[in-house]
Structure formats: structure tokens, C-alpha cells
C-alpha positions as a LaTeX table, in Angstrom:
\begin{tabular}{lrrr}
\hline
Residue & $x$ (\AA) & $y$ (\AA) & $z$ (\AA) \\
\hline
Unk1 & $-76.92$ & $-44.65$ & $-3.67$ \\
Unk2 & $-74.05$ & $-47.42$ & $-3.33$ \\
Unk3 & $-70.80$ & $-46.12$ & $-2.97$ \\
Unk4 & $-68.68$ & $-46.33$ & $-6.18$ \\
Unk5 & $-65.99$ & $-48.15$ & $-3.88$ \\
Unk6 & $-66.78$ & $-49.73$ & $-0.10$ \\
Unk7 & $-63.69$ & $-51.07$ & 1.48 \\
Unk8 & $-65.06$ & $-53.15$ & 5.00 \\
Unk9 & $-62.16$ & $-54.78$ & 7.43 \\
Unk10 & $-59.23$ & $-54.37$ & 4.97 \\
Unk11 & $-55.86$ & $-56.09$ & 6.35 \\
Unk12 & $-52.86$ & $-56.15$ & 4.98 \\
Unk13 & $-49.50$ & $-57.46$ & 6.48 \\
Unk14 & $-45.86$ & $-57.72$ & 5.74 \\
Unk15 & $-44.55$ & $-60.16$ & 7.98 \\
Unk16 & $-44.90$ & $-58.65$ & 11.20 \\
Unk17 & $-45.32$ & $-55.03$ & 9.75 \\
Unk18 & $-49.22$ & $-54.74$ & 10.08 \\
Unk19 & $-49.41$ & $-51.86$ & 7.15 \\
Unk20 & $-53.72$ & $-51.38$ & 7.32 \\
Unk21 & $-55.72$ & $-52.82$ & 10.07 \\
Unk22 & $-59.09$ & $-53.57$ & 9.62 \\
Unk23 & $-59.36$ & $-50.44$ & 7.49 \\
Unk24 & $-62.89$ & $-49.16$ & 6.26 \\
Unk25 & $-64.19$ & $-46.34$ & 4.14 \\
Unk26 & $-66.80$ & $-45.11$ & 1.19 \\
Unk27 & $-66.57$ & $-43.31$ & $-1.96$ \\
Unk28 & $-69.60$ & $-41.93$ & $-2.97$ \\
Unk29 & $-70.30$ & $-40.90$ & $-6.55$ \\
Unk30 & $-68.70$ & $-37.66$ & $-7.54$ \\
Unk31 & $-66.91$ & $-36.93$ & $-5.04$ \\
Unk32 & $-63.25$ & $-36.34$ & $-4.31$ \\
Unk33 & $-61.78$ & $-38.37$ & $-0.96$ \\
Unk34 & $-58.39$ & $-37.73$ & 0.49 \\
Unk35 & $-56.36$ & $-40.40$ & 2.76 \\
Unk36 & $-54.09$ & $-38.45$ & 4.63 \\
Unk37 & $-51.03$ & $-40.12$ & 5.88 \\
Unk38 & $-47.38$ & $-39.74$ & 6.61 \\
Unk39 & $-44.67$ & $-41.36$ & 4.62 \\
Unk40 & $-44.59$ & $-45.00$ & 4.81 \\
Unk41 & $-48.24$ & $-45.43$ & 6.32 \\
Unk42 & $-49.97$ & $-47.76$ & 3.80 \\
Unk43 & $-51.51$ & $-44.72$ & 1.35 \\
Unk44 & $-49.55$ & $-46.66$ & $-1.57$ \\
Unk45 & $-50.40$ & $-50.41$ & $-0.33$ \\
Unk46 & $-54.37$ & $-48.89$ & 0.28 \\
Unk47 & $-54.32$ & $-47.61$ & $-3.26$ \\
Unk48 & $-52.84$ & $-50.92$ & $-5.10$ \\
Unk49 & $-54.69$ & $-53.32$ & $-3.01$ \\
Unk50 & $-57.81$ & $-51.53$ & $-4.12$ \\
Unk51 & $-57.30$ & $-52.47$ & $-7.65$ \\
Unk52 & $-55.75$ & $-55.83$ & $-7.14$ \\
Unk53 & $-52.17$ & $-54.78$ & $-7.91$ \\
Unk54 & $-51.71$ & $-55.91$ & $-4.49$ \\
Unk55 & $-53.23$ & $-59.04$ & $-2.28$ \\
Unk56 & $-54.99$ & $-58.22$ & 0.87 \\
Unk57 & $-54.98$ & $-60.52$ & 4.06 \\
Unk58 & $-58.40$ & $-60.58$ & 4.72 \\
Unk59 & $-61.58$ & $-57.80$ & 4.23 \\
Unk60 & $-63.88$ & $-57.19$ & 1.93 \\
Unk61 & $-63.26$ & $-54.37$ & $-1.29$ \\
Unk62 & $-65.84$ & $-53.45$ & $-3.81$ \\
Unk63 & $-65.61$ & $-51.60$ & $-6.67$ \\
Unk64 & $-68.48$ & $-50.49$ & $-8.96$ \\
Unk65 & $-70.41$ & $-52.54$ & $-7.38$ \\
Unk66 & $-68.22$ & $-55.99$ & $-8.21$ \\
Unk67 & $-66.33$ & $-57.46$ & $-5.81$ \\
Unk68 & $-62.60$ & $-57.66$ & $-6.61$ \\
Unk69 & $-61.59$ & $-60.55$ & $-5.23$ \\
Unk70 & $-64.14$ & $-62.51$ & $-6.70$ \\
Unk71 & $-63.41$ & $-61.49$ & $-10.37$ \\
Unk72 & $-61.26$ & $-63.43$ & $-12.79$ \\
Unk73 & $-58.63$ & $-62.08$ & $-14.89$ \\
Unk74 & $-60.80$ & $-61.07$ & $-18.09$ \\
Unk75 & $-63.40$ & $-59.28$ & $-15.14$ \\
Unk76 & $-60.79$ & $-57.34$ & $-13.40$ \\
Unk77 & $-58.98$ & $-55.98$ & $-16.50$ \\
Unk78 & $-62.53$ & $-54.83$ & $-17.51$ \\
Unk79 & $-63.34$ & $-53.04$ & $-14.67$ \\
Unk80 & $-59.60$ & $-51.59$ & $-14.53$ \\
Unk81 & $-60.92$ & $-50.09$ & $-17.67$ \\
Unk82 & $-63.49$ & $-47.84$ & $-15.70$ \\
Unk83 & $-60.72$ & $-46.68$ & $-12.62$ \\
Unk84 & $-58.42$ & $-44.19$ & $-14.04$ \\
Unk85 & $-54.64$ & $-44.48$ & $-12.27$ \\
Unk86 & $-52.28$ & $-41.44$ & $-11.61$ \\
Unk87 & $-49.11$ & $-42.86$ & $-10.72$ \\
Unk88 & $-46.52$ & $-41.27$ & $-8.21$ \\
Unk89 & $-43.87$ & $-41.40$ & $-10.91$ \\
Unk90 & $-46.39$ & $-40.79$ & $-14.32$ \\
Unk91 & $-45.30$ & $-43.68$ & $-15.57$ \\
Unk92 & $-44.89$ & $-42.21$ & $-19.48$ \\
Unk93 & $-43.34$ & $-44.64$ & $-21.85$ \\
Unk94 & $-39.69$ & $-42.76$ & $-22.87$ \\
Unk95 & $-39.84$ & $-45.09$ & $-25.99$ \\
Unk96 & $-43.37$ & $-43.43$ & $-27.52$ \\
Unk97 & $-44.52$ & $-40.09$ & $-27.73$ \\
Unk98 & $-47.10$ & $-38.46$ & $-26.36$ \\
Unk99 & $-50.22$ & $-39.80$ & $-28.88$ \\
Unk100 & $-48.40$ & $-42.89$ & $-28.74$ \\
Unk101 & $-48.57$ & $-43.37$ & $-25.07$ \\
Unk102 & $-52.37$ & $-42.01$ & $-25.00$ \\
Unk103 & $-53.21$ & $-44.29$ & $-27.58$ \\
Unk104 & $-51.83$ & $-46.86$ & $-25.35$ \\
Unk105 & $-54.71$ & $-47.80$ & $-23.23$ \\
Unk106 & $-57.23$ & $-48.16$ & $-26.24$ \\
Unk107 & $-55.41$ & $-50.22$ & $-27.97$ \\
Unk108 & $-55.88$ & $-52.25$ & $-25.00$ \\
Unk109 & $-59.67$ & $-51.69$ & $-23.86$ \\
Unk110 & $-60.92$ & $-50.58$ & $-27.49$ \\
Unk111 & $-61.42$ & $-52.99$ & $-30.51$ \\
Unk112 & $-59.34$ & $-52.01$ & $-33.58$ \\
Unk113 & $-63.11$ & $-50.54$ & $-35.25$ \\
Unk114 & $-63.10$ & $-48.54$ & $-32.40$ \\
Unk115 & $-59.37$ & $-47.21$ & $-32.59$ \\
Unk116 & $-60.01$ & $-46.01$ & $-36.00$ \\
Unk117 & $-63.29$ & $-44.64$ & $-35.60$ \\
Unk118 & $-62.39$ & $-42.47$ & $-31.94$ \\
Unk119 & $-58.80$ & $-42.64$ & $-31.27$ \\
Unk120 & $-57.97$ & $-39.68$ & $-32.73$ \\
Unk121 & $-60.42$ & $-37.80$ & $-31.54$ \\
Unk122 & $-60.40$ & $-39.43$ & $-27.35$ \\
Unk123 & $-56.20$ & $-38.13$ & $-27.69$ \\
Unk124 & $-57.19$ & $-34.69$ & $-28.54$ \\
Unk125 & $-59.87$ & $-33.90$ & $-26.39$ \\
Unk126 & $-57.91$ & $-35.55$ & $-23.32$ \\
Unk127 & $-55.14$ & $-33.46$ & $-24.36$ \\
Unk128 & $-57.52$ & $-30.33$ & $-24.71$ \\
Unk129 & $-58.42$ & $-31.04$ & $-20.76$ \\
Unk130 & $-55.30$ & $-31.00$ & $-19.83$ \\
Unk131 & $-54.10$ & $-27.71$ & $-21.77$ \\
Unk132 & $-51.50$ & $-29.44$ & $-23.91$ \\
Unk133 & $-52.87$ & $-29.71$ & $-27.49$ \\
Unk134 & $-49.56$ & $-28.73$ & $-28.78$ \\
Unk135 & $-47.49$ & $-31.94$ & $-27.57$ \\
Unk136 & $-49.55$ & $-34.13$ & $-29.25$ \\
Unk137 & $-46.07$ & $-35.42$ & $-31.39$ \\
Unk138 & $-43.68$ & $-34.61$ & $-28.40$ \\
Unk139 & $-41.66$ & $-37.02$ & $-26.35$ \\
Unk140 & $-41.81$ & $-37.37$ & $-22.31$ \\
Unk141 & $-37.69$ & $-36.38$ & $-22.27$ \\
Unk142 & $-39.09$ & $-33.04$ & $-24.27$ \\
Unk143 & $-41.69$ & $-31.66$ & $-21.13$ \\
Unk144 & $-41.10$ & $-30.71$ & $-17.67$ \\
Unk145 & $-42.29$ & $-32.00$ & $-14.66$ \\
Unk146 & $-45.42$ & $-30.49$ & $-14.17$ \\
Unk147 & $-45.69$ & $-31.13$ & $-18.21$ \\
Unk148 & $-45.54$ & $-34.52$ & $-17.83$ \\
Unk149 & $-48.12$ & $-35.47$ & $-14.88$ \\
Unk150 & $-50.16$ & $-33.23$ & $-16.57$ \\
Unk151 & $-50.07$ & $-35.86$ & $-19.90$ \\
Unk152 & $-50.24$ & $-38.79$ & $-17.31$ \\
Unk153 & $-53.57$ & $-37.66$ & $-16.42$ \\
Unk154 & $-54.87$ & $-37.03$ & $-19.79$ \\
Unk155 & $-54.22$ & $-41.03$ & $-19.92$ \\
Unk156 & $-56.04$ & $-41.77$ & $-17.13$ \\
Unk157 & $-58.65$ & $-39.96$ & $-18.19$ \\
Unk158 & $-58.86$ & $-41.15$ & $-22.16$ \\
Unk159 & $-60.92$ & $-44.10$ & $-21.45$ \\
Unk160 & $-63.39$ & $-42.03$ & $-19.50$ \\
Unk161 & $-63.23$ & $-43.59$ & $-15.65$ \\
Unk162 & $-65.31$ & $-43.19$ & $-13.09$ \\
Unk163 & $-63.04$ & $-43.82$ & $-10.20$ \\
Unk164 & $-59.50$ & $-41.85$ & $-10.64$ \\
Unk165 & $-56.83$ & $-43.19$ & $-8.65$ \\
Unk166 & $-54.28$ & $-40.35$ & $-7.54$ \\
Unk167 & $-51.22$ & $-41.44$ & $-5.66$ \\
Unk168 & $-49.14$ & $-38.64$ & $-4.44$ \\
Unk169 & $-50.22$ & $-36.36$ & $-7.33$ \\
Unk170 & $-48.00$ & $-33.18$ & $-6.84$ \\
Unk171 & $-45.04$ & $-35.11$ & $-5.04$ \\
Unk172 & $-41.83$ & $-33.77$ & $-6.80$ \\
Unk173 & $-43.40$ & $-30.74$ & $-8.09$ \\
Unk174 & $-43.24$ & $-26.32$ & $-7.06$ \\
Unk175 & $-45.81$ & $-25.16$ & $-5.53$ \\
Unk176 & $-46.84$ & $-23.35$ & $-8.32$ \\
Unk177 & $-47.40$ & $-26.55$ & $-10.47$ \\
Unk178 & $-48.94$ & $-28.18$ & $-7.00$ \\
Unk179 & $-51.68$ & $-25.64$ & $-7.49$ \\
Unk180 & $-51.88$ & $-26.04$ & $-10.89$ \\
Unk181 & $-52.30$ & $-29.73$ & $-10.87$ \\
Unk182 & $-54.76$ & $-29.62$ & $-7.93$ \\
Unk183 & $-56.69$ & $-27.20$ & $-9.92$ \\
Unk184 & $-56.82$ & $-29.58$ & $-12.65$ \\
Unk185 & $-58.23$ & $-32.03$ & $-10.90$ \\
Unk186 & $-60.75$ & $-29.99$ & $-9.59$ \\
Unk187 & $-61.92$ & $-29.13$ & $-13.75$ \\
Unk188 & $-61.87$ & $-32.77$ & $-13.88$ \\
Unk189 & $-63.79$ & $-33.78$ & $-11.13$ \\
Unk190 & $-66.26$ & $-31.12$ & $-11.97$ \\
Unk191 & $-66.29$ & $-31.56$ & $-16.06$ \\
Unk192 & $-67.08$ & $-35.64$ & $-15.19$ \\
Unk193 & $-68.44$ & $-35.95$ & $-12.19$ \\
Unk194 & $-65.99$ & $-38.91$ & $-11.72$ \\
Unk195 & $-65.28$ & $-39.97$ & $-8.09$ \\
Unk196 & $-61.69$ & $-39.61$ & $-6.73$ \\
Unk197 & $-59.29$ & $-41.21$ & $-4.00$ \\
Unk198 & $-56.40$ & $-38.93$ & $-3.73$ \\
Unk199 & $-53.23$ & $-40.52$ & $-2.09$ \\
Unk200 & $-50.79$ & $-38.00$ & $-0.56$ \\
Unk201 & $-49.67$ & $-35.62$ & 2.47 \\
Unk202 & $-49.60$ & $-32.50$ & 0.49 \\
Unk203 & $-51.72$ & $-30.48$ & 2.49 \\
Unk204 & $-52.45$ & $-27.82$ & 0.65 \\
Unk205 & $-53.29$ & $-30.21$ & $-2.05$ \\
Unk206 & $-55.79$ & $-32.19$ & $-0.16$ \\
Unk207 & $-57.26$ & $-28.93$ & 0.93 \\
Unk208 & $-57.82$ & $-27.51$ & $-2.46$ \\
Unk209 & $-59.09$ & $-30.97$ & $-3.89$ \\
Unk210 & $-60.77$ & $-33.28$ & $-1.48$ \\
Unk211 & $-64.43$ & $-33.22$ & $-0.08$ \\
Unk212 & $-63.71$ & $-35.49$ & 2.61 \\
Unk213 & $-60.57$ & $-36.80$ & 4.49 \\
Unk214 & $-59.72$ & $-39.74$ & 6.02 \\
Unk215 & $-56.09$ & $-39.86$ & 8.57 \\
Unk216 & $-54.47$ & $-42.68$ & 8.41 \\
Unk217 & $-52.87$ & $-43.31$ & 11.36 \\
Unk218 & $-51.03$ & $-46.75$ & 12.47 \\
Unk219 & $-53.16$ & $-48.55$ & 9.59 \\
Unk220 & $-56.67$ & $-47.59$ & 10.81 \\
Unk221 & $-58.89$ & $-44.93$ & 9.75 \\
Unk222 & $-58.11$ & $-42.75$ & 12.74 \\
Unk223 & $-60.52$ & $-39.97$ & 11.92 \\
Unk224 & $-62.71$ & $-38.92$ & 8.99 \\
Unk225 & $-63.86$ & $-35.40$ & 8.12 \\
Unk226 & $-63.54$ & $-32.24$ & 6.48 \\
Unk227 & $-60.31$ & $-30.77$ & 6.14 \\
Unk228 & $-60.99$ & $-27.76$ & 7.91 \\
Unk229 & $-62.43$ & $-29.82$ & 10.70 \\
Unk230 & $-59.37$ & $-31.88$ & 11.19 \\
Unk231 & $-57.61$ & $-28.45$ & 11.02 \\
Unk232 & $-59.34$ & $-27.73$ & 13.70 \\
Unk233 & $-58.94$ & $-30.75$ & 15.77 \\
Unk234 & $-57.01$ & $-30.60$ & 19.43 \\
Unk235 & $-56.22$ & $-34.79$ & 18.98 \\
Unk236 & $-52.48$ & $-34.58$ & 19.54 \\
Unk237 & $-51.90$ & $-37.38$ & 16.61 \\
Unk238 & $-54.09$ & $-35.31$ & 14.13 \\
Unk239 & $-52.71$ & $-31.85$ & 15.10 \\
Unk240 & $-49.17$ & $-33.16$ & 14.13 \\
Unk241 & $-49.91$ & $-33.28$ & 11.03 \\
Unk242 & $-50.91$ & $-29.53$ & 10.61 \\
Unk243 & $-48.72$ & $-27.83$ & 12.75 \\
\hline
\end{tabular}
């Protein structure tokens, strides 16, 4: 089965900063893959060049089977449709409330027939996943921390993805919400079978969440493996990172 994202010989470069260096991995189908990194490594730049926020140097990045960098701008915002985006900082609109910013991504992917046929109903069950029925008329300012990522995720999962983007998803949070959110993601991953990259250096998140891991270490893929394998590891550059 093809991967649902193959990234061959990625570069990317800020002036002399070399930030990924001929950088390669796989997502396979279903399955939840963690980049490990610390601070300031190129988790971020990976994540946005992936979905063309970003332009690469030079390297190769396919998504659902479509190369990126080969689509126009009509192509790319409909395959953005099927890659669901966590951001670091939720990214809620303050402005609208909680339906409102839901609502927000059909209005751009779904034709107005659509909006009034499912709207309602895609807002309340991605508010049902995320155990937040009750906020449906709230406003971000209202929730808490933890409140909030949990309605960023019910956005990035309203249009049904199968690729979810999570960049640094407990970053800011206890580490009672940490588990909370990485459970979440777990129900999610299990409840769609949707494929993940996870973005952070929360260990105990990536352990909880991820089926595979991938260290990235002075913009190459260093090593690649289970957590508890890279746990395990005597590498002085990968033990740093557990100890």
C-alpha cells in the first residue's frame, strides 16, 4: 500500500542555517508517526513545508498520492481539505464562537447545499468526539486551555481528514490535560483510522500516541523506531533526549 505521505531528499535552508537535510520518511495508512526533536530543529518547518505553507529547496513530497509541488492553487486547497491541521497555538477565531469557528472550514470546502443539508449535524458530532457538546454557543475567551485545543481539534477533524497534522499538541498544557489530549488522539486515530504526524518533544506524549518515531537530529532523520526502542538506545545523541 502507498504511503499516505512519502517525503524523499527534503531540503530546506535559511541562508546558511541548513534547517532539514535531505530528510526522508513514510506515513503509512492509519497510523500515528512522531518526529522527535528539540526546540528549534525543523519539527515546525517539516510540518509546514509538507503542506506547502512553506517552500522547500529541493526534494520530493507527496501527499495522497499527488505531488505537492506540482499542484496549482485550486489542487492544493483541495487536497488541504483531506489533511486536518492542529496548530501549536489552536488558532480559534476570538471574534466567532465556537459553531462559528467549526462552521468555518465548510463554508470553505462545502457548497452552500451542503452547509444546509450537514453543517449542523458535522459541528455536533465533532463536538461529541471531543466531549464538548455543551460549548456549542461559547466563545474561545470563555474555555480553558485544555478546553480550547480540545475545540481546535474538533475543527480539524469536521471535514473528515485523512492525514492530521499535530504540531506540538500538548505544549502549554498540565500534565493532566497532556494525557487527556494524547488520549484523545488516540479515540481519534482509532474511531477513523486517519494517519497522523505528530510534531513535538513531549515525551510522554509521543509515547502514549505514536506507532513509530523518527529523531530529528541536525536536520536528518537520525534514527527511526519504536519509542521504547529508542528508549533503549546507548547512541549518546538519542539517549539525551531521554535522560
Amino acid at each position: 500500500m502507498e504511503p499516505v505521505i512519502q517525503i524523499k531528499d527534503l531540503n530546506k535552508s535559511f541562508g546558511d542555517n541548513h534547517v532539514l537535510r535531505n530528510f526522508n520518511m513514510a506515513i503509512n495508512a492509519g497510523e500515528n508517526l512522531a518526529i522527535l526533536g528539540k526546540s528549534g530543529s525543523g519539527k515546525s518547518v517539516l510540518i509546514k513545508c509538507i503542506i506547502s505553507l512553506m517552500e522547500v529547496d529541493s526534494g520530493e513530497m507527496i501527499v495522497l498520492g499527488k505531488d505537492i509541488q506540482l499542484l496549482n492553487s485550486d489542487e492544493l486547497d483541495s487536497l488541504r481539505a483531506e489533511v486536518g491541521f492542529l496548530f501549536q497555538s489552536n488558532a480559534l477565531y476570538d471574534s466567532m464562537t465556537i459553531r462559528e469557528n467549526l462552521e468555518f472550514p465548510l463554508r470553505r470546502h462545502w457548497s452552500k447545499e451542503e452547509r444546509k443539508k450537514g453543517a449542523d449535524a458535522a459541528v455536533k458530532e465533532a463536538l461529541e468526539d471531543v466531549g464538548l457538546s455543551h460549548t456549542i454557543d461559547m466563545m474561545p475567551a470563555e474555555l480553558s486551555g485544555g478546553m480550547r485545543k480540545r475545540i481546535a481539534l474538533a475543527r480539524a477533524l469536521i471535514l473528515r481528514p485523512k492525514v492530521i497534522m499535530y504540531d506540538e499538541p500538548t505544549t502549554g498544557l498540565d500534565p493532566i490535560t497532556s494525557r487527556e489530549i494524547s488520549n484523545l488522539m488516540l479515540s481519534v486515530q482509532k474511531k477513523y483510522k486517519s494517519a497522523a504526524l505528530i510534531i513535538s518533544h513531549d515525551l510522554n506524549c509521543i509515547k502514549m500516541t505514536s506507532n513509530r518515531v523518527i529523531m530529528l537530529i541536525e536536520g536528518t532523520r537520525y534514527a527511526e523506531d519504536t519509542y521504547e526502542n529508542l528508549r533503549k538506545s546507548e547512541d549518546p545523541k538519542i539517549k539525551e533526549f531521554f535522560d
